[in-house]
N, C-alpha and C positions, 0 to 999 in steps of 0.2 A: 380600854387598854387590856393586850391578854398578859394573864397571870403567869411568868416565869418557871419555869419549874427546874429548881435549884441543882436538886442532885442528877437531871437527867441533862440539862447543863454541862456539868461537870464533868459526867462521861463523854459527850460528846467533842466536848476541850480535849480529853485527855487521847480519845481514839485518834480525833486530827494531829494533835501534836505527833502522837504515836507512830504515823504512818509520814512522817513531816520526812526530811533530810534533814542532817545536821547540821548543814546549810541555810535550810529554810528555817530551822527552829531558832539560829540567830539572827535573820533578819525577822521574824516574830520579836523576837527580843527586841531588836533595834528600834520596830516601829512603837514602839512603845514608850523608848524615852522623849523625857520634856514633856509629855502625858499629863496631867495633874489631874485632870477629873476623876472624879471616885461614885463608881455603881457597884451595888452586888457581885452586878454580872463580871463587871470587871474585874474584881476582887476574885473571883471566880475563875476566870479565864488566867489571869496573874500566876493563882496557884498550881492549877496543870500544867503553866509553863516550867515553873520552879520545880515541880516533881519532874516534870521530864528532863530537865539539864540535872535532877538528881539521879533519875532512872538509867542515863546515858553514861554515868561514872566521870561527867566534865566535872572538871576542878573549878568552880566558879569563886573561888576563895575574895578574889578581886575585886566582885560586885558582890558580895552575900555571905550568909551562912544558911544553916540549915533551915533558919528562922523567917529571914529576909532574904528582900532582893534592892538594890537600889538601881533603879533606871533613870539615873542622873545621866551616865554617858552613854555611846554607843561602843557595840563592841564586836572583839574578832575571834575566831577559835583557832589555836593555834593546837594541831595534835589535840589532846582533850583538855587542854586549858581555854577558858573562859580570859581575856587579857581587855583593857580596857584600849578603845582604840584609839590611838595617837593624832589620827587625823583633826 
């Protein structure tokens, strides 16, 4: 098994997300909920998304804080609001 390497990881989440649409970066989001498994990498990959709806100035108040993120539902961007979606 090869050995992960955490912080180059990390850069690599944050460049993709970076170069994403803000489109693409809520269906990243989407695919995610109802999720439950838990790896590093994932854990990982988690917080590059949540920097980047931080980095983009969305309002994700709906699903999180500064802290967390809950990917309980699926969701829509309305303007820069993060909204939980209805369907």
């Amino acid at each position: 098994m090869q050995k992960v390497n955490h912080e180059e990881y990390k850069k690599e989440c944050e460049v993709r997300f970076n170069k994403m649409t803000d489109a693409e970066i809520i269906e990243a989001f989407n695919k995610q909920v109802g999720n439950t498994g838990w790896t590093t990498s994932r854990g990982i990959y988690l917080s590059a998304l949540h920097k980047e709806l931080d980095n983009r100035g969305f309002d994700f108040s709906a699903i999180g804080t500064s802290n967390s993120l809950s990917f309980k539902n699926k969701v829509i961007l309305i303007g820069k609001k993060v909204e939980i979606d209805a369907k």
